[in-house]
N, C-alpha and C positions, 0 to 999 in steps of 0.2 A: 519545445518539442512536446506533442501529446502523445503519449500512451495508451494505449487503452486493454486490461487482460480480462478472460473470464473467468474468475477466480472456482476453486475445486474444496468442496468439504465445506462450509460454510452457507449462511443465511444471503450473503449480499450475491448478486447474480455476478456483475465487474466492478472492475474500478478503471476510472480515466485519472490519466495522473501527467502534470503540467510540470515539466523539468527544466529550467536553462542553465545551461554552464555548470552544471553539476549539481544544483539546489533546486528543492521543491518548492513547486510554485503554486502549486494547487492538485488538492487530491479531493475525487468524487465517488462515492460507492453508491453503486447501484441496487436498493436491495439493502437486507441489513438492520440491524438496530438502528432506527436513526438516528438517538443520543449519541450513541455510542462514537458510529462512524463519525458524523459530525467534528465530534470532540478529538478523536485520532485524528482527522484532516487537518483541522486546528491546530492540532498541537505538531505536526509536521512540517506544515507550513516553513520556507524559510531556510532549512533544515540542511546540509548535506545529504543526498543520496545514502554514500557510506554510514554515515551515523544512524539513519532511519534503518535502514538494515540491520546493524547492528546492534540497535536499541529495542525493534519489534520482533527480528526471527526467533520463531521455535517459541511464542509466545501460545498457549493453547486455550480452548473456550469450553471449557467441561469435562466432556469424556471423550470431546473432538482431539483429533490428532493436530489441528492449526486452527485457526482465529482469524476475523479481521484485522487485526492488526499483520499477525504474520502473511496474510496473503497480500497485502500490499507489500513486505520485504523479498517476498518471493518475485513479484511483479518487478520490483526495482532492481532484482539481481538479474533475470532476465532481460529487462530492458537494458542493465549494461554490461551483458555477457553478450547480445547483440549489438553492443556500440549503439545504442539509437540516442544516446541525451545528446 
């Protein structure tokens, strides 16, 4: 199932994020450092939902109040506070 959110406070515009059966399948940022994001996809990959959440939220990027990393756990908590994986 794809996702897709427009992320809030941050450099990347969204992310499209590829879920089955509860694990990440693929995560794309739109927008964004592209080392960066890249490397966060990468290393999700595979992943449990709940653990990616748990491992990115409240992760911050400077003097920003959230990060790429945490707007994708935000994305993931939303996508399954709506039931959508």
């Amino acid at each position: 199932m794809q996702f897709t959110y427009k992320t809030n406070g941050v450099c990347s515009r969204k992310i499209v994020i590829d879920v089955e059966n509860g694990v990440v399948e693929n995560v794309r940022f739109e927008g964004g450092c592209n080392g960066n994001t890249q490397g966060v996809a990468a290393l999700v990959k595979g992943m449990k939902v709940k653990d990616v959440i748990n491992r990115l939220e409240n992760i911050k990027c400077g003097f920003k109040n959230t990060s790429c990393p945490d707007q994708l756990a935000q994305a993931l908590k939303k996508m399954d506070a709506e039931n959508l994986e």
